[in-house]
N, CA and C of each residue as an Amber inpcrd file, in Angstrom:
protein
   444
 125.3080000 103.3260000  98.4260000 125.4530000 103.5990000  99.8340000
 126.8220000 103.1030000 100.2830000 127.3350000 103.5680000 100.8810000
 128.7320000 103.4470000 101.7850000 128.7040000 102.1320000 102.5800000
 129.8400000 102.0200000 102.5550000 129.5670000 100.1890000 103.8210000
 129.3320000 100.6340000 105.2860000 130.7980000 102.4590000 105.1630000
 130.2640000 102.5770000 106.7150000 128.9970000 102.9790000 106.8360000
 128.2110000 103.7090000 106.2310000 126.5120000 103.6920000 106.5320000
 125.4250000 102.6780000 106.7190000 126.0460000 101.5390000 106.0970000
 125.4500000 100.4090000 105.7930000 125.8310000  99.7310000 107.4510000
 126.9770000  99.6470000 108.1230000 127.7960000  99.2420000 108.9970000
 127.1060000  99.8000000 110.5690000 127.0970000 101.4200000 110.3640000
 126.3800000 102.2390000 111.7200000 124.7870000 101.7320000 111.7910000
 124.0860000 102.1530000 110.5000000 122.3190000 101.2750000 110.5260000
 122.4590000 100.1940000 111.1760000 123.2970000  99.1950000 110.8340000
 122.9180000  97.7470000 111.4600000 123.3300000  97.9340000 112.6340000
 124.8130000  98.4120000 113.2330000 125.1810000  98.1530000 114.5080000
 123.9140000  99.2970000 115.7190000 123.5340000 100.1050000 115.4270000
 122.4930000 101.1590000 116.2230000 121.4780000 100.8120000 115.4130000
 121.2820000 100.4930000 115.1380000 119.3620000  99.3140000 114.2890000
 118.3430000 100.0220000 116.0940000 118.4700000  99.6870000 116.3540000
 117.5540000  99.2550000 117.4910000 117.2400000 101.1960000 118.3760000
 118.1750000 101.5510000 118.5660000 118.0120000 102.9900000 118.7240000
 117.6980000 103.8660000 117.7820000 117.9620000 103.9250000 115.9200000
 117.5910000 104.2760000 115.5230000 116.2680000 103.7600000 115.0730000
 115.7460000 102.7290000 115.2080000 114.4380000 102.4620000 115.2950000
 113.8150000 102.8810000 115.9320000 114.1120000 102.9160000 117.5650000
 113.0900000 103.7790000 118.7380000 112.6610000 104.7640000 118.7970000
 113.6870000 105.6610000 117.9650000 113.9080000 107.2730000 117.5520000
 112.6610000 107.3270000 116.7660000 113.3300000 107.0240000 115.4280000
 112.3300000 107.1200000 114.2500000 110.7910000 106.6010000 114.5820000
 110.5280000 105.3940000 115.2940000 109.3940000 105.2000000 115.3840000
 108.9110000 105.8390000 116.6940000 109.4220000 106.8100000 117.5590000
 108.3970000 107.7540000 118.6460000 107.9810000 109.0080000 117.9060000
 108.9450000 109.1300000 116.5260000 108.5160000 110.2140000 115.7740000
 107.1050000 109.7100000 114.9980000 107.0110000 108.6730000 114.5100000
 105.8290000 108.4040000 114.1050000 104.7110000 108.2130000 114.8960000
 104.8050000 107.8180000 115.7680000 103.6990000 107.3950000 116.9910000
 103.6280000 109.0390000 117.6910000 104.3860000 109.7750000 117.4300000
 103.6440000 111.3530000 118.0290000 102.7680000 111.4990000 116.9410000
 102.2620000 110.8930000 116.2330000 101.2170000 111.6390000 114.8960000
  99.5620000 110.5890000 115.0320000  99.8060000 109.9820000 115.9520000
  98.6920000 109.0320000 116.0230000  98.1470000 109.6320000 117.6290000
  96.8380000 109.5070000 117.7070000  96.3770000 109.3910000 118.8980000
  96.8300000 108.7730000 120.0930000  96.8470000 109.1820000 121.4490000
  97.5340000 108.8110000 122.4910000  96.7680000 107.0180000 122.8330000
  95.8980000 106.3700000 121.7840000  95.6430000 105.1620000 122.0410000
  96.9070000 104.1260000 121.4750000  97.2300000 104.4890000 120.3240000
  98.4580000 103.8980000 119.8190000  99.4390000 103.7990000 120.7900000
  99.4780000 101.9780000 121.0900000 100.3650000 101.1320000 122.4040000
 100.8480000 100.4110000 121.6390000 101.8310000  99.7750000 121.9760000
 102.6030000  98.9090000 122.1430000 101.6170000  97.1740000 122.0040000
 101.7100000  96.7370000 121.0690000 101.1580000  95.2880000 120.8440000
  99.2380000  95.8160000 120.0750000  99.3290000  96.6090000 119.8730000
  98.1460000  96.7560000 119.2000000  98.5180000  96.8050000 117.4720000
  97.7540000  95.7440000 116.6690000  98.0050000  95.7460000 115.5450000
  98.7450000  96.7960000 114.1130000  98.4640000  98.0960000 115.0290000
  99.3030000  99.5870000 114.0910000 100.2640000  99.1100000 114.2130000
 100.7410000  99.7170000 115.5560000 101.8220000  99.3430000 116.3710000
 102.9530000  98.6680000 115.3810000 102.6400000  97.4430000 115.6240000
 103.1430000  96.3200000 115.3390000 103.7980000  96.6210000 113.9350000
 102.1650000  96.6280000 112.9980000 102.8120000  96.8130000 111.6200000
 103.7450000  98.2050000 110.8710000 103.4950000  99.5220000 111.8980000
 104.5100000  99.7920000 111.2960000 105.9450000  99.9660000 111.7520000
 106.2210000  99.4210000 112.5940000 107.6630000  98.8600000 113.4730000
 107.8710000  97.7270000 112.6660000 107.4480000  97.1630000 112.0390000
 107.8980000  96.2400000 111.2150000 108.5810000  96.7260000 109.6170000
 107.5390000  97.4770000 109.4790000 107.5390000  97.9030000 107.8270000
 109.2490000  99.0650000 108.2200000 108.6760000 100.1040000 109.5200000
 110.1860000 100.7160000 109.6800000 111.2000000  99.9480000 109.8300000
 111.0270000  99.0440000 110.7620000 112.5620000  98.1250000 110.5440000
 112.9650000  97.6820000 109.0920000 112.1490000  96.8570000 108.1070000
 112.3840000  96.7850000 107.0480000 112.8500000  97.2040000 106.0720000
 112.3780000  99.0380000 106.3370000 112.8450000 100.3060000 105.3850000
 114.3790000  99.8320000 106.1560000 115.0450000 100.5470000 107.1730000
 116.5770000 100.3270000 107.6210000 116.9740000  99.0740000 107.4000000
 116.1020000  97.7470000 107.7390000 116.9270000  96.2880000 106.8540000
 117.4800000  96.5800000 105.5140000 116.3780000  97.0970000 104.8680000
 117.4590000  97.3970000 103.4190000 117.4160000  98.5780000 102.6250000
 117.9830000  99.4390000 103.8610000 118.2160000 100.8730000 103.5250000
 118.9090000 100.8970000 101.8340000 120.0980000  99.3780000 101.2660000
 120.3390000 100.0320000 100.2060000 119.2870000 100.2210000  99.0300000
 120.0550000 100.7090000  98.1670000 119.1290000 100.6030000  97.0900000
 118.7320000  99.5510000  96.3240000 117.4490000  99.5870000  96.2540000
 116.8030000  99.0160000  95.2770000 116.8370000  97.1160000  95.7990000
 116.7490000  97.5160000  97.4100000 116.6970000  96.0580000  97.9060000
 114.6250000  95.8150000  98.1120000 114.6810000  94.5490000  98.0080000
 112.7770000  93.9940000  98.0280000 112.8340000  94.5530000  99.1610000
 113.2140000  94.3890000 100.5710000 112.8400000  94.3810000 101.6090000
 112.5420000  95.9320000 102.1250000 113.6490000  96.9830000 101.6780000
 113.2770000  97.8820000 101.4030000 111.3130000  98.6730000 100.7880000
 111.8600000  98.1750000  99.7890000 110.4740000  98.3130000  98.5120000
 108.7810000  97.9330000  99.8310000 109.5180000  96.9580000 100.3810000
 108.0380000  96.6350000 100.7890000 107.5740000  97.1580000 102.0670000
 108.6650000  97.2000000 102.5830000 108.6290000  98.4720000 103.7930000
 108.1080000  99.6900000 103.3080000 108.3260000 100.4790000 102.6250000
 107.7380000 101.4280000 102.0530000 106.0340000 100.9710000 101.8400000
 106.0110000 100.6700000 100.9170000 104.6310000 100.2250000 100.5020000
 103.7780000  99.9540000 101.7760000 104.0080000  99.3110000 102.5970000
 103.5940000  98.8550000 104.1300000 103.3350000 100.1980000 104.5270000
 104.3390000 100.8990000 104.9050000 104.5500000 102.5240000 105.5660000
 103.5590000 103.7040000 104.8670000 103.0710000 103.4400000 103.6070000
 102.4990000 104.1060000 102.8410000 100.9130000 103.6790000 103.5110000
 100.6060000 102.5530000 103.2610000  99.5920000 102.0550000 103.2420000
  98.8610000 101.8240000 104.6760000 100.0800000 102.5660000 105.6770000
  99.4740000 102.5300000 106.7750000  99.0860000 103.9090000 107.3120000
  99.6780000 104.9740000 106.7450000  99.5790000 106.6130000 106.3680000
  98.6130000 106.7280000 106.0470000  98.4110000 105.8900000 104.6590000
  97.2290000 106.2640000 103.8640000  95.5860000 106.5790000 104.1670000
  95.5040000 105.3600000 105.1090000  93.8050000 104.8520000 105.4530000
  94.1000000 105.9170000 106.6720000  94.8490000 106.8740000 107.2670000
  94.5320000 107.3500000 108.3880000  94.5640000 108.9580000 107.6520000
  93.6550000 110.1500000 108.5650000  93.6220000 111.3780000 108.2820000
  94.7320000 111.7220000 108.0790000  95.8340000 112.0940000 107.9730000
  97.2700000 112.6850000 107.5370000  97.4480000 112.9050000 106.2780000
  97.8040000 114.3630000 106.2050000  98.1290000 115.0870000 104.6520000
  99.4870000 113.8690000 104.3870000  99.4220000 113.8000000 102.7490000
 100.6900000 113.3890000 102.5760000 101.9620000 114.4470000 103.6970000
 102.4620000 115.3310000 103.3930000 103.2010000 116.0330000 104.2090000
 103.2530000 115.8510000 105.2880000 102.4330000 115.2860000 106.2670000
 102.3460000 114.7930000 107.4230000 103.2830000 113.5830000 107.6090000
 102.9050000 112.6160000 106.8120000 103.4860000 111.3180000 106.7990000
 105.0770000 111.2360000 106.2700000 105.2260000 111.5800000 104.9100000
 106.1490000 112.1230000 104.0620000 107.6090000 113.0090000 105.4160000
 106.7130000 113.7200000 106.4260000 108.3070000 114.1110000 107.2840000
 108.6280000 113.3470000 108.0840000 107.7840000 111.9240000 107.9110000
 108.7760000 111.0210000 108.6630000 110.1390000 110.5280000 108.4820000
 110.3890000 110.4560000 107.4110000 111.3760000 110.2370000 106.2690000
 112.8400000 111.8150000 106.2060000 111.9890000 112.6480000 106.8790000
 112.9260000 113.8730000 107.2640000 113.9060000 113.3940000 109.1720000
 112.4190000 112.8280000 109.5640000 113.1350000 112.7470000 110.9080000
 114.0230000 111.8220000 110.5950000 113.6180000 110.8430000 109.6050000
 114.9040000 109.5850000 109.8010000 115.8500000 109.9100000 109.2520000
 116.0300000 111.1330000 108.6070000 117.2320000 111.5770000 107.5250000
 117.9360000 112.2000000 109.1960000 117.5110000 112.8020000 109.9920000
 118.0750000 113.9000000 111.1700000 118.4520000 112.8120000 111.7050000
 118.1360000 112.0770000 112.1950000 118.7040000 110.5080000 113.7600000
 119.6870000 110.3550000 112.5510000 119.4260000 109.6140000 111.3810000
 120.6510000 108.8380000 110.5150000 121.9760000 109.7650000 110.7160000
 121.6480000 110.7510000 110.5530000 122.9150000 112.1770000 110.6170000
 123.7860000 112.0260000 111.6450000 123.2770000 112.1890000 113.0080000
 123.6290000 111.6610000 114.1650000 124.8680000 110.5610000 114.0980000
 124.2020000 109.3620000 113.1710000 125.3350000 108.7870000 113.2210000
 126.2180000 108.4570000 112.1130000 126.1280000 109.0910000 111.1390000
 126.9160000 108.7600000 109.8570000 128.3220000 109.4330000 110.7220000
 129.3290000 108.6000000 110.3150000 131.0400000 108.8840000 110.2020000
 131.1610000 110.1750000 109.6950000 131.0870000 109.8850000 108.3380000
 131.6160000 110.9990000 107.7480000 130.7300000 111.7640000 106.6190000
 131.4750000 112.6980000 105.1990000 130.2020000 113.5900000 104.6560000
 130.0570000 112.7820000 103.8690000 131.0480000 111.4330000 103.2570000
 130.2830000 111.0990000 102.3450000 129.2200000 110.0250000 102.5590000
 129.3200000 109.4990000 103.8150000 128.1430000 108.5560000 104.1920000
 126.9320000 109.5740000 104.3780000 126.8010000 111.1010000 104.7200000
 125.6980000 111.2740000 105.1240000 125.0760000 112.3710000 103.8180000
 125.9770000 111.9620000 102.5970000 125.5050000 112.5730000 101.4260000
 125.0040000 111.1820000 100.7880000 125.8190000 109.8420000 101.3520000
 124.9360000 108.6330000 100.5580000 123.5990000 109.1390000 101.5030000
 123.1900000 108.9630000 102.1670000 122.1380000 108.9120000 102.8930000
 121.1660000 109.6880000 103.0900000 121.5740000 111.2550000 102.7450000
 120.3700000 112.3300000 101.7550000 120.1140000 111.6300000 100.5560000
 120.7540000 111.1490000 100.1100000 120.6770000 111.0840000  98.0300000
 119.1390000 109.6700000  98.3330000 119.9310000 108.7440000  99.4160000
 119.3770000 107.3910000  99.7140000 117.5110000 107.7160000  99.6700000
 117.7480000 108.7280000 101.4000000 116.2540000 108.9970000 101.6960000
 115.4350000 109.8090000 101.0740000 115.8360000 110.7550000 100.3280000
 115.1540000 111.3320000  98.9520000 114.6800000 110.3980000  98.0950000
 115.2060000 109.7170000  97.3630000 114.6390000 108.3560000  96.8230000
 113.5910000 107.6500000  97.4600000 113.8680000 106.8250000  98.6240000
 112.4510000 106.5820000  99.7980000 111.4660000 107.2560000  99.7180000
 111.9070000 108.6370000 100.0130000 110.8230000 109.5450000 100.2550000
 109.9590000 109.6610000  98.6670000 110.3480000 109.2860000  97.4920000
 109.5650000 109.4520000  96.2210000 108.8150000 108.2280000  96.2330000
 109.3850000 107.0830000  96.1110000 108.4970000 105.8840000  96.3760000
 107.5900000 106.0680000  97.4550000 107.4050000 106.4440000  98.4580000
 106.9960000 106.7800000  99.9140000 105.5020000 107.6160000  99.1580000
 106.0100000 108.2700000  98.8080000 104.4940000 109.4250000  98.1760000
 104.0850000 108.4130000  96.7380000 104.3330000 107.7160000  95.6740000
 103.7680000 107.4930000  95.0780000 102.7160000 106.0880000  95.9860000
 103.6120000 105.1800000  96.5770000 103.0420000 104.4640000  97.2140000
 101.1220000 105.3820000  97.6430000 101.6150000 106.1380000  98.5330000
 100.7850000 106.6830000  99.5250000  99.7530000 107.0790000  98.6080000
 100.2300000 107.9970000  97.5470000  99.0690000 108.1620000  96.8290000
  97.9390000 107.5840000  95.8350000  98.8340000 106.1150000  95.7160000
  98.3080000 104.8020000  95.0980000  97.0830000 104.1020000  96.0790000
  97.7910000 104.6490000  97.5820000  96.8090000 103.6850000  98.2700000
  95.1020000 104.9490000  98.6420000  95.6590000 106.0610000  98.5090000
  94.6310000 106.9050000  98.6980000  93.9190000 107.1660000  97.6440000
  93.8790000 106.6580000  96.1350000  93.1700000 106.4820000  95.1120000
  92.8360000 105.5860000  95.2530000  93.0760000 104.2390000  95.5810000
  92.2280000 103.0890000  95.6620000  91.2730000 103.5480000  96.7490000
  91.2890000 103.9770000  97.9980000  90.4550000 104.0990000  98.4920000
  89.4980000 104.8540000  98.4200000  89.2120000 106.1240000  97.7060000
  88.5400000 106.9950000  97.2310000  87.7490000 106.2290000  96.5140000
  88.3480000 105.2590000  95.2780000  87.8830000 104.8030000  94.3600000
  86.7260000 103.9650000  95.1480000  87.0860000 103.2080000  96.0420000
  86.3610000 101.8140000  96.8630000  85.3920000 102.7470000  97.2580000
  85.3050000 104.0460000  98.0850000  84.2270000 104.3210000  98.3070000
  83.2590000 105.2490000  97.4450000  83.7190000 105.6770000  96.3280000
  82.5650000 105.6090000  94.8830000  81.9210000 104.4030000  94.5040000
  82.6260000 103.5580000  94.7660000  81.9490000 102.2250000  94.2700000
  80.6480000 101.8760000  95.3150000  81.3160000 101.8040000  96.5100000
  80.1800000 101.9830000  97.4500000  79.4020000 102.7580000  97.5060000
  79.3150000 103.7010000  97.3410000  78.7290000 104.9490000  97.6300000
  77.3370000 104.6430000  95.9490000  78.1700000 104.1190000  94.8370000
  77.1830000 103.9260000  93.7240000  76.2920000 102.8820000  94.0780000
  77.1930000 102.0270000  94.7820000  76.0690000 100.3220000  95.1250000
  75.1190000 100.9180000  95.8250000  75.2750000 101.3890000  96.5200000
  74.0950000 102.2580000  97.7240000  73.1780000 102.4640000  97.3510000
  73.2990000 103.5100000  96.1510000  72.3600000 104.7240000  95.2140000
  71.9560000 103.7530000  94.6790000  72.6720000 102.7100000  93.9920000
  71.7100000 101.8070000  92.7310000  70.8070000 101.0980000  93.6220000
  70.8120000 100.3990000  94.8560000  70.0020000  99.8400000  95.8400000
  68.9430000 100.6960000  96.0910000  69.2380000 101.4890000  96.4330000
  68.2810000 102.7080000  96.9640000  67.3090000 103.1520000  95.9420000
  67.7660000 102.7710000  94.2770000  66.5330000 103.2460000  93.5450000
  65.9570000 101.7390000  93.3270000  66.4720000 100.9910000  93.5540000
  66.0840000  99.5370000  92.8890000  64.7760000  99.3780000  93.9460000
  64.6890000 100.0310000  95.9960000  63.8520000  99.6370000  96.4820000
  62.7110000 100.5000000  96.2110000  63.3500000 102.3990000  96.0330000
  62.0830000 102.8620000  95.5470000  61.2180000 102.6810000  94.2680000
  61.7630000 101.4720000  93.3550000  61.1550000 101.5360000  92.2870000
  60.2090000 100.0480000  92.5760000  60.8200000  99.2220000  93.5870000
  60.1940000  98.0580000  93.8450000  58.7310000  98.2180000  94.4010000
């Protein structure tokens, strides 16, 4: 990534956060406010993704994973979630200098966006999985009382 890309993220941090996260909060129900636990966590996990937009930073990594995992447990096709990562590529555009900051910054959010879906789909197999498991505890209960 470029320093000036690295340079515009931090100095507009705060507007491109507002941006990016009213794009996400149009995909949630009109209950999603301000200080309610979603909220919160994924304005955090988004700030985190732009804390360390470069590559292959932790803070990055876990923003993602966060962002995934908060997609995940809610109805949204991957594709749903996944064009959030388009809107933040469009605001970032806005302010990149020049082409080669806003070719670091396709190459950047393409990358995101792959971690972004494996994440997501890691967390939507565990949960499938959790509720086979449940769904078996049930059944095995359920014959254990009709056999009692």
């Amino acid at each position: 990534m470029t320093k000036a890309l690295d340079r515009v993220i931090q100095q507009n941090r705060k507007e491109i956060l507002d941006r990016w996260h009213g794009q996400a909060l149009a995909l949630f129900s009109e209950k999603m406010a301000r200080g309610t636990p979603i909220f919160d966590l994924l304005n955090e996990s988004m700030g985190m993704i732009l804390d360390g937009f470069e590559e292959g930073s932790e803070s990055c990594l876990e923003g993602v994973d966060s962002f995934a995992r908060i997609f995940a447990v809610h109805p949204f096709p991957p594709s749903g979630s996944m064009r959030l990562f388009f809107e933040l590529q469009f605001i970032l555009a806005a302010f990149c200098p020049d082409e080669e900051s806003r070719d670091a910054m396709q190459t950047r959010i393409q990358a995101i966006m792959l971690d972004a879906c494996d994440d997501f789909m890691a967390h939507r197999e565990k949960i499938y999985q959790l509720k086979v498991e449940e769904r078996q505890r049930s059944m095995y209960m359920a014959l254990r009382r009709a056999e009692g």
